[in-house]
GUVEXDO-989603 format. One record per residue (C-alpha): residue number from 1; residue in one letter; x, y, z. Coordinates in Angstrom, 3 decimals, padded with zeros to 6 digits, m for minus. Layout:
residues N
n:NUM	res:A	xx:X	yy:Y	zz:Z
...
END
This chain:
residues 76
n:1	res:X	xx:018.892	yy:m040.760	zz:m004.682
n:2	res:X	xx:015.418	yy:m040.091	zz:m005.585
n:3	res:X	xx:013.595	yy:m042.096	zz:m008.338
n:4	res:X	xx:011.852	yy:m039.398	zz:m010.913
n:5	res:X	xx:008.688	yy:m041.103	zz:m013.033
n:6	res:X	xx:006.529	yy:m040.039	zz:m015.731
n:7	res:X	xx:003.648	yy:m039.934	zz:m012.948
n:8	res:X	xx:005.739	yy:m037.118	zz:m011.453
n:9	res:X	xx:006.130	yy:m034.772	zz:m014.390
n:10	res:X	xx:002.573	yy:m035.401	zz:m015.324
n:11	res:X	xx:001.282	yy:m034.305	zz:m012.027
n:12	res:X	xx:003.503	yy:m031.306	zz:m011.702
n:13	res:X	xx:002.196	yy:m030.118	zz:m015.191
n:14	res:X	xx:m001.126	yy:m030.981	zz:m014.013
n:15	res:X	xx:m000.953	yy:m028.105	zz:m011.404
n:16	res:X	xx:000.580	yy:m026.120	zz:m014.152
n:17	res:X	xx:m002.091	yy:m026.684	zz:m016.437
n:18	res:X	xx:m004.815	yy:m026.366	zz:m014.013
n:19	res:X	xx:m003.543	yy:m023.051	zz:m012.400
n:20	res:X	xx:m003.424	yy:m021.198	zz:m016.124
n:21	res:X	xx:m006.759	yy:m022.378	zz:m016.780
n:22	res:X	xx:m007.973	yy:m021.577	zz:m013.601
n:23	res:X	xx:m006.323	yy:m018.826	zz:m011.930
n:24	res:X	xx:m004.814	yy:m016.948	zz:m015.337
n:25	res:X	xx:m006.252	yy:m016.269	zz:m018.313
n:26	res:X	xx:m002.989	yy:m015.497	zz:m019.895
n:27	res:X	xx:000.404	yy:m016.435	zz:m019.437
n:28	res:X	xx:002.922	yy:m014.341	zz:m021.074
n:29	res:X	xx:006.832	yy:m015.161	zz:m022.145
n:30	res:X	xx:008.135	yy:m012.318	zz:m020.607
n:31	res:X	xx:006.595	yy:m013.285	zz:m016.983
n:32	res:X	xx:006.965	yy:m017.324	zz:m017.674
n:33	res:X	xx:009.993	yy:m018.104	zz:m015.331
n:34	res:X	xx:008.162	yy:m016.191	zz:m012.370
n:35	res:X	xx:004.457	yy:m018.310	zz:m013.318
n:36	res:X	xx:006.802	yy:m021.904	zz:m013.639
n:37	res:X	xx:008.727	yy:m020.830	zz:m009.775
n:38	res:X	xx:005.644	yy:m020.154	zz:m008.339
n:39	res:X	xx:004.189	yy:m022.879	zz:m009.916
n:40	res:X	xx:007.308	yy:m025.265	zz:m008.683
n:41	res:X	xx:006.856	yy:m023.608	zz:m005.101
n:42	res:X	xx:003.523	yy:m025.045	zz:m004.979
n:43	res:X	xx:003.961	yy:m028.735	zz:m005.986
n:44	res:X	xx:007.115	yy:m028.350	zz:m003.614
n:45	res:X	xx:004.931	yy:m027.787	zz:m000.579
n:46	res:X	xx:002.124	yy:m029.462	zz:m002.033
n:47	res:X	xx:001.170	yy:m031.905	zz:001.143
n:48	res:X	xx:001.780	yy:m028.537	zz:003.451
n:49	res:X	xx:m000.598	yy:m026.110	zz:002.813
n:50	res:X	xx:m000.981	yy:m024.500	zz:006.116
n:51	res:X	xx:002.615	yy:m024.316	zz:006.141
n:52	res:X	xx:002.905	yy:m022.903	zz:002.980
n:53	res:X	xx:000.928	yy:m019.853	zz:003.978
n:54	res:X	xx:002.183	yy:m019.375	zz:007.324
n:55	res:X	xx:006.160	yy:m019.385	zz:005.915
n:56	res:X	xx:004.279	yy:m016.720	zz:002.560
n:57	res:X	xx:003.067	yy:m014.631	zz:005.390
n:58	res:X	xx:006.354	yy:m014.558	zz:006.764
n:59	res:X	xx:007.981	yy:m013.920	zz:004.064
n:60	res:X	xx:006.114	yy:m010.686	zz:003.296
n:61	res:X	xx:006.412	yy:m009.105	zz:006.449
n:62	res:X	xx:008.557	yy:m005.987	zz:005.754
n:63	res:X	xx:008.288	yy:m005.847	zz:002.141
n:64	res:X	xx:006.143	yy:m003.932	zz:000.163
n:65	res:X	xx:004.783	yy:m004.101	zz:m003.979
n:66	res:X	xx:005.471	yy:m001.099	zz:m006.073
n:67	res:X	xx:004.303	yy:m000.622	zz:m009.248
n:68	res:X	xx:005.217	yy:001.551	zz:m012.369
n:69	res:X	xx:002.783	yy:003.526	zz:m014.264
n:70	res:X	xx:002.193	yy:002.983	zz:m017.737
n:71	res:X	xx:004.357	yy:004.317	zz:m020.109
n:72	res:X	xx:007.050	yy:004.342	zz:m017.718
n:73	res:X	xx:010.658	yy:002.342	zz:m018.171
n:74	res:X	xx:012.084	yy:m000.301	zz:m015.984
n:75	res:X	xx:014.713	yy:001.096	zz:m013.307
n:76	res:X	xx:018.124	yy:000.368	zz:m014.325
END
């Protein structure tokens, strides 16, 4: 069983607070869950950065963004 401390919530809200300062400028409700995930992916694989990107890079190969244009709805 792992032990859980107040050092360990303060550091992952650390990298929290650090990459919304730092990397966003705003944060908004609708897109929190997907912000805290990525957020939890990084203190996850915090000591492992190289294999962080390699398994991202991995994981995009075959996939592809699209984006709507404004004004237009969400697919149902």
């Amino acid at each position: 069983m792992t032990s859980i401390h107040i050092n360990t919530a303060e550091s992952f809200f650390s990298i929290v607070k650090r990459g919304i300062i730092g990397n966003y400028d705003h944060v908004s409700e609708e897109h929190l869950h997907r912000d805290m995930l990525e957020f939890d992916y990084r203190y996850n694989t915090l000591s492992r950065d190289f294999d962080r990107m390699a398994g991202s890079i991995l994981g995009i190969v075959g996939k592809g963004l699209t984006y709507r244009r404004a004004g237009e709805s969400r697919p149902q």
